[in-house]
Structure formats: structure tokens, C-alpha cells
C-alpha atoms as a printed R data frame, in Angstrom:
    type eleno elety resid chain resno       x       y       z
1   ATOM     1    CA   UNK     A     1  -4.482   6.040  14.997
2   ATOM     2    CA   UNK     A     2  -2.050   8.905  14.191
3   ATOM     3    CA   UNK     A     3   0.160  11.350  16.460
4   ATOM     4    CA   UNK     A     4  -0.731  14.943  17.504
5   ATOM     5    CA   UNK     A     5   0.706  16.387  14.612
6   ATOM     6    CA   UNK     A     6  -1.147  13.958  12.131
7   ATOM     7    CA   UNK     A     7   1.130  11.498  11.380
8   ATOM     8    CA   UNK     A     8  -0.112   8.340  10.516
9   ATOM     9    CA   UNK     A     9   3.573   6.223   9.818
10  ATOM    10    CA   UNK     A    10   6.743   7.993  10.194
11  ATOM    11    CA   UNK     A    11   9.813   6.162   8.980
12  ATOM    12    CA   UNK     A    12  13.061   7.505  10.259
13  ATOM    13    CA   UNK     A    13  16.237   6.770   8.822
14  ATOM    14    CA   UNK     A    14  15.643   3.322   7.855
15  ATOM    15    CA   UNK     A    15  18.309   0.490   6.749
16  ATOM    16    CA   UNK     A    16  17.159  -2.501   5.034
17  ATOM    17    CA   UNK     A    17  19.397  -5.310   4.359
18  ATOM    18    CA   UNK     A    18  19.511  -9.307   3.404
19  ATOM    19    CA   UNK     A    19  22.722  -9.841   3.499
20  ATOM    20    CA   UNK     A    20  25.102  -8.181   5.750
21  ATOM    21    CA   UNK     A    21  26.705  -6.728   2.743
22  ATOM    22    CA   UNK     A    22  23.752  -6.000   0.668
23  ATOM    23    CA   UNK     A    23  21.641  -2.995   2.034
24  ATOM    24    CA   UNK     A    24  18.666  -2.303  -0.193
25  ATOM    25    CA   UNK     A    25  17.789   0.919   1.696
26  ATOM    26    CA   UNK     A    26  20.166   2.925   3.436
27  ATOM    27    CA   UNK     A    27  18.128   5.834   5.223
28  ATOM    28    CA   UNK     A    28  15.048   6.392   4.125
29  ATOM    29    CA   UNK     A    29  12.383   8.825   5.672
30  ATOM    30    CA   UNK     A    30   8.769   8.818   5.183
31  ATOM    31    CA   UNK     A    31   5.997  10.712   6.678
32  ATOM    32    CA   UNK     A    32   2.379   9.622   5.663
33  ATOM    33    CA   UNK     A    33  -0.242  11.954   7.229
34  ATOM    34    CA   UNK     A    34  -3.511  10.850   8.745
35  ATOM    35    CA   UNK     A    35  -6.196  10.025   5.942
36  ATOM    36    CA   UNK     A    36  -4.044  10.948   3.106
37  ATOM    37    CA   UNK     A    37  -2.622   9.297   0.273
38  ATOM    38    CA   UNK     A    38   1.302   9.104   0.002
39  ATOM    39    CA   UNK     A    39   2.713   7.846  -2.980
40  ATOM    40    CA   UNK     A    40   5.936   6.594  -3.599
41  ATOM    41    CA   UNK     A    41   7.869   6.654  -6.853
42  ATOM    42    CA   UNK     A    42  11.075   5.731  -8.606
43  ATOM    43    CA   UNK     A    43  13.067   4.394 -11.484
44  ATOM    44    CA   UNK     A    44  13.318  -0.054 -10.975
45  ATOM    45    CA   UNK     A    45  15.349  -1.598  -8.046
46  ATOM    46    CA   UNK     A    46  15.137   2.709  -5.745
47  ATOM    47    CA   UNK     A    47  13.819  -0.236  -2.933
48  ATOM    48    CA   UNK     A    48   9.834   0.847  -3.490
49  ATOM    49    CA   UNK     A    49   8.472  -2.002  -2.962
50  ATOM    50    CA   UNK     A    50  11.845  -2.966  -0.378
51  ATOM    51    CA   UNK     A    51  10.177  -0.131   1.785
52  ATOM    52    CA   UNK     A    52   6.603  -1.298   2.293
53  ATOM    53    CA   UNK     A    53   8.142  -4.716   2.864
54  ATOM    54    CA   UNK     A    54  10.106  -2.975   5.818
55  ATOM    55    CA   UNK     A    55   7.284  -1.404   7.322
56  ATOM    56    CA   UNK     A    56   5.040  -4.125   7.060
57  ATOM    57    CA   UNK     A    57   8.127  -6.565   9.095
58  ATOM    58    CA   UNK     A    58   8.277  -8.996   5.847
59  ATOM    59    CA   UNK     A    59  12.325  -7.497   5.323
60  ATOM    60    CA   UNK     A    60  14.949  -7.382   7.592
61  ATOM    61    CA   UNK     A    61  15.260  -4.185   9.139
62  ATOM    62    CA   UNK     A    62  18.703  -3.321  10.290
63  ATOM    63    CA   UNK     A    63  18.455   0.674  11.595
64  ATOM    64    CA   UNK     A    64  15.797   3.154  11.545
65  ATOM    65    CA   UNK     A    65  13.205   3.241  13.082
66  ATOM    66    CA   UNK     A    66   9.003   2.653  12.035
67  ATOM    67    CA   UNK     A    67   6.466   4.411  14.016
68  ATOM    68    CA   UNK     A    68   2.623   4.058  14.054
69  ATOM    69    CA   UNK     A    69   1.112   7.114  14.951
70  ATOM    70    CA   UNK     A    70   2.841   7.512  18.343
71  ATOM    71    CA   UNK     A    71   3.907   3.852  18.791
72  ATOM    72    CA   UNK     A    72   7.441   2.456  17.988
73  ATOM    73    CA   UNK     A    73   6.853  -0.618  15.426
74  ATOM    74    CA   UNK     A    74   9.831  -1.426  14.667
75  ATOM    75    CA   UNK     A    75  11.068  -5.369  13.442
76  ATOM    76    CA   UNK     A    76   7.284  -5.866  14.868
77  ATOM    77    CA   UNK     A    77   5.487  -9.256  13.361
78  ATOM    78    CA   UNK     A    78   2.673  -8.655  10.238
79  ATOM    79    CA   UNK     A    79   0.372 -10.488  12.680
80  ATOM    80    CA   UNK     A    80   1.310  -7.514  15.281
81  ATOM    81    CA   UNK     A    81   1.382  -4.923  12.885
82  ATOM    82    CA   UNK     A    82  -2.486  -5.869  11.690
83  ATOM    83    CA   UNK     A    83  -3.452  -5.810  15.446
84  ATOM    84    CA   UNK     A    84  -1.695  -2.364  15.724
85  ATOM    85    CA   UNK     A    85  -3.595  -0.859  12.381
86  ATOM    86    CA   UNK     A    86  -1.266  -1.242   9.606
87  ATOM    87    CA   UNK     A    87  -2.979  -3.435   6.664
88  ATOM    88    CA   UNK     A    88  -0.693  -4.988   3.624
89  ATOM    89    CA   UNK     A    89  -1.841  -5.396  -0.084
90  ATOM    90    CA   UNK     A    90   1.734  -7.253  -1.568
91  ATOM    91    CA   UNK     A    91   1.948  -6.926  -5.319
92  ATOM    92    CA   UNK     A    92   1.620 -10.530  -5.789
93  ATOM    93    CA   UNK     A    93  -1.833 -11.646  -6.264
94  ATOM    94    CA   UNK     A    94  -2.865 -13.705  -2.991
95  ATOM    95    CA   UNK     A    95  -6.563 -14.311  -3.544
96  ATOM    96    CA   UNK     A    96  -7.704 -17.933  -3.488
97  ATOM    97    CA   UNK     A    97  -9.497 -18.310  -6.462
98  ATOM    98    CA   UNK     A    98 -11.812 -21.825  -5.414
99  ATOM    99    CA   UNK     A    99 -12.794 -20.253  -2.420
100 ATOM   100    CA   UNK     A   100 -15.914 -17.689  -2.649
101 ATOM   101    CA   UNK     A   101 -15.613 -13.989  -1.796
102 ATOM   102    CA   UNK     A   102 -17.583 -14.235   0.881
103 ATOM   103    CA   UNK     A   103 -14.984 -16.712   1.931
104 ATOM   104    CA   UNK     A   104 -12.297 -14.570   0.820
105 ATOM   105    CA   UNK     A   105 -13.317 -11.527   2.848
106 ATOM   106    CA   UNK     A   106 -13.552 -13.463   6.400
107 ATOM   107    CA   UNK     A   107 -10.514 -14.795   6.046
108 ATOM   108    CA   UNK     A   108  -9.265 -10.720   6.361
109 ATOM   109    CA   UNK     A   109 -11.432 -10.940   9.745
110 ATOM   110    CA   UNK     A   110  -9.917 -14.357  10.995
111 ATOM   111    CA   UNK     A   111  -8.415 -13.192  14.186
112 ATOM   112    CA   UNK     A   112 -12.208 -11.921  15.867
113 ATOM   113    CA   UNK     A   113 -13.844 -14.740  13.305
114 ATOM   114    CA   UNK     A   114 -15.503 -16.206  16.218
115 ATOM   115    CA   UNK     A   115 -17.427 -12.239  16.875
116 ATOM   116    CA   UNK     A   116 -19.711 -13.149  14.031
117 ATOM   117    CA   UNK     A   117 -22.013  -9.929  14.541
118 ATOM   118    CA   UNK     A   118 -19.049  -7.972  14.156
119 ATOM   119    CA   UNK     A   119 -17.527  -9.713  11.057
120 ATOM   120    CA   UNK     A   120 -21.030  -9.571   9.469
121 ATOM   121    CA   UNK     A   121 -21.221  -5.862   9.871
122 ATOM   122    CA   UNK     A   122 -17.635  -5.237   8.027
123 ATOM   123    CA   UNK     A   123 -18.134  -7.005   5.530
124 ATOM   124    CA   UNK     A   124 -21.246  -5.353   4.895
125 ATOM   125    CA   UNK     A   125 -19.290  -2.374   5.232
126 ATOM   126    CA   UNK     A   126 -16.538  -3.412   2.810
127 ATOM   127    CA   UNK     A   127 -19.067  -4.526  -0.068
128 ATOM   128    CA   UNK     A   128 -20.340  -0.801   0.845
129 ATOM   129    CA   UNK     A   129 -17.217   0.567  -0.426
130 ATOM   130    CA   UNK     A   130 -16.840  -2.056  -3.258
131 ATOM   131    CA   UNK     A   131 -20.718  -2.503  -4.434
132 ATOM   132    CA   UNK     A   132 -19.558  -4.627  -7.219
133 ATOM   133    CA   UNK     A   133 -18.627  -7.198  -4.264
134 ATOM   134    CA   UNK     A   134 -22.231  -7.676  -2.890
135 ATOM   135    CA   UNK     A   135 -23.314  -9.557  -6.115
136 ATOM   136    CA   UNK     A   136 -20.439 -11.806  -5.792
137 ATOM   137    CA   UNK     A   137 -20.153 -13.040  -2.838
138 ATOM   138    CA   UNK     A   138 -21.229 -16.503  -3.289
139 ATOM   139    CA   UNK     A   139 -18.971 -16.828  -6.576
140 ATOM   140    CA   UNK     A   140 -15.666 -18.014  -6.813
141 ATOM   141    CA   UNK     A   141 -13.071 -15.526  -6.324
142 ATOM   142    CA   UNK     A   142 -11.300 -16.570  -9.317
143 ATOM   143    CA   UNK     A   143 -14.208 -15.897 -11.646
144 ATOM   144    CA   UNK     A   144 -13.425 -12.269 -10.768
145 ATOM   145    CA   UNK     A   145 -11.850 -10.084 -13.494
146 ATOM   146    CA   UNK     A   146  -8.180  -9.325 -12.453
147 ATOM   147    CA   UNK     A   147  -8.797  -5.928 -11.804
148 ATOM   148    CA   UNK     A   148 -11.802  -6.805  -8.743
149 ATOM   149    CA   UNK     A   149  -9.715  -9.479  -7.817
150 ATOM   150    CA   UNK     A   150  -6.639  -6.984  -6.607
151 ATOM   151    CA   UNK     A   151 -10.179  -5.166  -5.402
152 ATOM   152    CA   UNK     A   152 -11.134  -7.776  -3.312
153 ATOM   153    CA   UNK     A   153  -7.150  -8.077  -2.112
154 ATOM   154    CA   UNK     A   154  -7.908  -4.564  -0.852
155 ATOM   155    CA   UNK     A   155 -11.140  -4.954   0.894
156 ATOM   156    CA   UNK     A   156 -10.342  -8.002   2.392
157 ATOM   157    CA   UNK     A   157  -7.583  -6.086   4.218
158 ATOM   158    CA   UNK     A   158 -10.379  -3.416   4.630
159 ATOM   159    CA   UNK     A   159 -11.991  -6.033   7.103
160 ATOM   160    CA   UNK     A   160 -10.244  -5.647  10.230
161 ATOM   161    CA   UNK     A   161 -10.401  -1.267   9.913
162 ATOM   162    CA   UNK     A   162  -6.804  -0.487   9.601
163 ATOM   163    CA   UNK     A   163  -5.806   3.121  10.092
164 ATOM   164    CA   UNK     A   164  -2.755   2.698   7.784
165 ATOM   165    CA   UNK     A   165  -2.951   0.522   4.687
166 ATOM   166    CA   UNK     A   166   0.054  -0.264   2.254
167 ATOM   167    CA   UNK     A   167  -0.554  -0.901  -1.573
168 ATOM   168    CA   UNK     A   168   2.422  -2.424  -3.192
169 ATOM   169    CA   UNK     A   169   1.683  -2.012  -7.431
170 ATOM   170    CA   UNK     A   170  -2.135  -2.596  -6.877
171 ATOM   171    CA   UNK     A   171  -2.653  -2.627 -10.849
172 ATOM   172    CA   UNK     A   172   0.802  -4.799 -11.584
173 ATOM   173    CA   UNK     A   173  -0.605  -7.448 -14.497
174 ATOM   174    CA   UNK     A   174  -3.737  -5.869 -15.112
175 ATOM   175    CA   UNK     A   175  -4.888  -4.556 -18.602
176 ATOM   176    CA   UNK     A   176  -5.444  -0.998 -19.164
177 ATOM   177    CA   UNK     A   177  -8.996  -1.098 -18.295
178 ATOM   178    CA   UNK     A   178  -8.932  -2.879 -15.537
179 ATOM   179    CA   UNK     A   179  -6.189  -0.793 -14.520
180 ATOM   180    CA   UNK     A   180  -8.260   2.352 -14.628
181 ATOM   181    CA   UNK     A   181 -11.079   0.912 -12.470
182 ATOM   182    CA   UNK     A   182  -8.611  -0.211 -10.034
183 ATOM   183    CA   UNK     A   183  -7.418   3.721  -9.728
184 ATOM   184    CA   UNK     A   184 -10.598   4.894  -9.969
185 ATOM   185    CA   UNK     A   185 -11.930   2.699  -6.739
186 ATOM   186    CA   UNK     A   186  -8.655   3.629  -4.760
187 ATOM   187    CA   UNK     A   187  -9.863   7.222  -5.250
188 ATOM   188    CA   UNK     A   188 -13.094   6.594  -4.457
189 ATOM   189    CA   UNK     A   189 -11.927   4.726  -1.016
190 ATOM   190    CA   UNK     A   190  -9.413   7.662  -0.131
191 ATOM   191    CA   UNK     A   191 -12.650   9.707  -0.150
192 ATOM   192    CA   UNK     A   192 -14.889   7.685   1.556
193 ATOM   193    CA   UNK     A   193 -12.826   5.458   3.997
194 ATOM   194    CA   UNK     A   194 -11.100   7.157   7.170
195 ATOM   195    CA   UNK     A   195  -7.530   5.055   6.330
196 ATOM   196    CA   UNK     A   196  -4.339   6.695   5.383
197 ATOM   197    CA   UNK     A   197  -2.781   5.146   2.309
198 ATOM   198    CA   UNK     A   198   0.922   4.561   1.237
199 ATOM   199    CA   UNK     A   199   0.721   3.537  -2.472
200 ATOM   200    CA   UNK     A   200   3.842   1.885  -3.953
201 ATOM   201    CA   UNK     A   201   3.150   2.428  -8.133
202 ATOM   202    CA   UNK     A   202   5.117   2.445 -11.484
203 ATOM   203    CA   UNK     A   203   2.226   4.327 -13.454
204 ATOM   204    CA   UNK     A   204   3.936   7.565 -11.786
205 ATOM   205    CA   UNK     A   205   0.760  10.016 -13.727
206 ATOM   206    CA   UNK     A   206  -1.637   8.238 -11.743
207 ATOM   207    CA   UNK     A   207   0.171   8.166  -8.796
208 ATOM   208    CA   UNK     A   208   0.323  11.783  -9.031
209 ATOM   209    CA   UNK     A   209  -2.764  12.017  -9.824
210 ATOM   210    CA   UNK     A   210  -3.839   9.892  -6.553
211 ATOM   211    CA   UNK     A   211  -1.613  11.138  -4.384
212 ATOM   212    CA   UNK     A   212  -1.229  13.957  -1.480
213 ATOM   213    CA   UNK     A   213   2.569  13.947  -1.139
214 ATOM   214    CA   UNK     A   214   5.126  12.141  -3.233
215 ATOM   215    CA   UNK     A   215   8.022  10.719  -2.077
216 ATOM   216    CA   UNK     A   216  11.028   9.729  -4.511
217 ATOM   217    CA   UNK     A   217  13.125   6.794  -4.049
218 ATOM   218    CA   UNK     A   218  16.255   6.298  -6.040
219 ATOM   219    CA   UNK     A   219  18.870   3.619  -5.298
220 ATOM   220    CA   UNK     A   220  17.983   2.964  -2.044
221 ATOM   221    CA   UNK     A   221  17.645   6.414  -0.767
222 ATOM   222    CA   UNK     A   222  15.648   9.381  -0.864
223 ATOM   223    CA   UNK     A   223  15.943  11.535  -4.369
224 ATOM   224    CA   UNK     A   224  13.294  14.117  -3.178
225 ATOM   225    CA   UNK     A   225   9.740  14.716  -2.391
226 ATOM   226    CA   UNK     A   226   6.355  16.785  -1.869
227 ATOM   227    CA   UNK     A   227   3.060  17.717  -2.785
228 ATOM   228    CA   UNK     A   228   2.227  15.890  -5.286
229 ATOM   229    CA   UNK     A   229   1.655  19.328  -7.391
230 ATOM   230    CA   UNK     A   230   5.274  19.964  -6.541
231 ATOM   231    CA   UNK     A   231   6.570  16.558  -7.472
232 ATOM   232    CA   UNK     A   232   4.731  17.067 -11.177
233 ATOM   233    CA   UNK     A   233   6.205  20.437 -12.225
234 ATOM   234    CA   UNK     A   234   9.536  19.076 -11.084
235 ATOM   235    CA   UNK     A   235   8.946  15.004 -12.996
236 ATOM   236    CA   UNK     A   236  10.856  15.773 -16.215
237 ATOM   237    CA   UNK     A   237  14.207  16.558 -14.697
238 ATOM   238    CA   UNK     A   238  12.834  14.129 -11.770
239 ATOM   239    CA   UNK     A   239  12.861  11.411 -14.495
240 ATOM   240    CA   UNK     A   240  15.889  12.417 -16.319
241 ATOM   241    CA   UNK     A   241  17.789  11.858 -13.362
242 ATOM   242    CA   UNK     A   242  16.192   8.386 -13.637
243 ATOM   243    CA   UNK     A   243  17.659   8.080 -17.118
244 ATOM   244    CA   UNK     A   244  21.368   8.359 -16.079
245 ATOM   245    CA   UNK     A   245  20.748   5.717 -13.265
246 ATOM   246    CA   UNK     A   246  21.801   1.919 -14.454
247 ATOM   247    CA   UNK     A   247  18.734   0.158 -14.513
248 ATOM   248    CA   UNK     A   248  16.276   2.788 -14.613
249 ATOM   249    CA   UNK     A   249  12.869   2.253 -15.948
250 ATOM   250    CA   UNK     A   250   9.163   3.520 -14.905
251 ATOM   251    CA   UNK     A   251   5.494   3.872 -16.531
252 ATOM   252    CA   UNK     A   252   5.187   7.625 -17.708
């Protein structure tokens, strides 16, 4: 799903706050286009990870506005929102590990579990696009490696064909090799799957080195943005603006 123009998700001016007297973001506009990766970076505490929260409806929303190719989302329920086409991978880990992959994966598919044709066919489809899956699925999920684990996070979402899906720190945790499959696979699904991507990351290289467009977040608001090319001559005195913010801090 995405407007004429190619817009995937367009956020507009948006306030999050939870307390009345504590506003996390105060205006903050985003435009992720249709089958494209958009990155978003920023020293700790800009509201990165605030903002995915906001547009998936897990924070309090308090002005702005959230739109889904042409439709107004706004303060809408997760539930709603996965009906709608927008997917959510949260930083924290949310696998269960006793229960098999197999298991794992329908559970992404539990709202049309009862269309078992259909459910067969996507996950099919998702093990397509994570072969590593196929071999597994009759293992626990928790004798996964951390890294296909956060995998398996994603495909799972991958279940129910989202057009927009959110990725909050996908390699948070993970060692550096397991980091660098993750980012690999993410690449490999931005070519291969027809989903638009908003990646929330730390590692700002490989974000850069993911991403279409950049967008950068710092206390709260918007610092600056664009092509990712753009955003990488600009990143030393990007960062360096970091370094005179309280609290600043970010994987180089």
C-alpha cells in the first residue's frame, strides 16, 4: 500500500508524550517511500526508538499525524495497524524459545490461522527468504543462535505480508558476527521482498550502508536528513553535533 506519489508512511509533525509534561518528540516528520529502506539515526535518548513506538500505537501520541500510504493511522491499535500493513520488530527479543519455529512463525499468521492453505503457503514463502529457517522448523526456537533468532522475529512478522515493516535495533545484544549476518539478510530482504522498511539502528555505518534516505533525530526533533550518500559526507560534523549534546552516544 503506498500513495500516488510513493509514500509508504508519512509522519507529520508528530508529538509524543507520557506525561503531560514530558514530550519525548515534539514534531517530527518522516517520509518512508514505497519499497525502500529509511533509516533513522541519532546520538542516545533523540526519541529513535520513541518514534517507531508512535507509529506502531505502543506510545501515546499527542499531535501529528501518521499516515499509511493514503490512510490516516493515527492513535490506531497494533492489532489495527497489522490489519492495515504496518508490521513491528521491537528491540526486545520476543521469541518464545520452548516453542518450535514452525510454531513461532504461525503465531505471526494467528489472525487468518484458521485459512491453513494460506498460512502454509507464507510460511513457505518466509523460509524462502530465510533458507536457514526451513531446516529448523521443528527445533526449538531457543536453540537458534541470537542472530536467527532476531531473524525469525523478522519473518514471523513477514507472515501476514506487510507493506511497511518497522525494525527497532534488529542486531541490539548480538555479537559481531551475528550482527553482520543479521545486516546482511536485511539487505538481502530489501532486495527480494516488496516491503518498505524503517530501520531504527545505533551501528550508524551500516545503517548507511542499508539505507535509501536517512533521517536524523536529535533530542526529540529532527537534526536533518537525506540520501543516505548525503547523510555520509555530512556524518562527521553530523556526529560532532552529537558530541556537544548531554547524553550523546552512538556506534561509529
Amino acid at each position: 500500500m503506498s500513495s500516488p506519489n510513493g509514500t509508504a508512511l508519512h509522519v507529520n509533525g508528530l508529538h509524543v508524550a507520557y506525561e503531560r509534561d514530558i514530550e519525548i518528540l515534539r514534531g517530527v516528520d518522516l517520509v518512508a517511500r514505497s519499497a525502500q529502506i529509511t533509516a533513522v539515526i541519532g546520538p542516545n535518548g533523540a526519541g529513535k526508538s520513541t518514534l517507531l513506538r508512535g507509529v506502531a500505537g505502543l506510545a501515546p501520541v499527542v499531535g501529528g499525524t501518521v499516515r499509511l500510504g493514503e490512510r490516516d493511522v493515527t492513535g490506531t491499535s497494533t492489532e489495527q495497524l497489522l490489519h492495515a500493513g504496518l508490521a513491528f520488530v521491537p528491540q526486545e527479543h520476543t521469541v518464545f524459545p520452548e516453542m518450535t519455529v514452525a510454531e513461532n512463525l504461525r503465531l505471526g499468521g494467528w489472525s487468518r490461522r484458521h485459512e491453513r492453505e494460506w498460512l502454509t503457503r507464507r510460511i513457505d514463502a518466509c523460509c524462502q527468504l530465510f533458507p536457514f529457517l526451513s531446516a529448523r522448523l521443528h527445533s526449538p526456537a531457543g536453540a537458534l543462535s541470537g542472530g536467527q533468532q532476531r531473524l525469525l522475529e523478522v519473518a514471523r512478522c513477514l507472515v501476514v505480508e506487510p507493506s511497511v515493516l518497522l525494525l527497532d535495533e534488529p542486531t541490539a545484544g548480538l555479537s559481531p558476527a551475528m550482527t553482520a549476518d543479521v545486516y546482511e539478510q536485511i539487505d538481502e530482504l530489501h532486495e527480494q521482498a516488496d516491503v518498505t522498511i524503517l530501520l531504527v539502528d545505533q551501528n550508524v555505518r551500516e545503517a548507511l550502508h542499508l539505507a535509501d534516505h536517512v533521517y536524523v533525530l536529535a533530542m526529540g526533533q529532527n537534526d536533518t536528513d537525506g540520501t543516505a550518500k548525503d547523510v555520509q559526507a555530512r556524518l562527521d560534523d553530523i556526529v560532532r553535533g552529537w558530541m556537544g549534546r548531554k547524553g550523546s552516544g552512538a556506534d561509529i
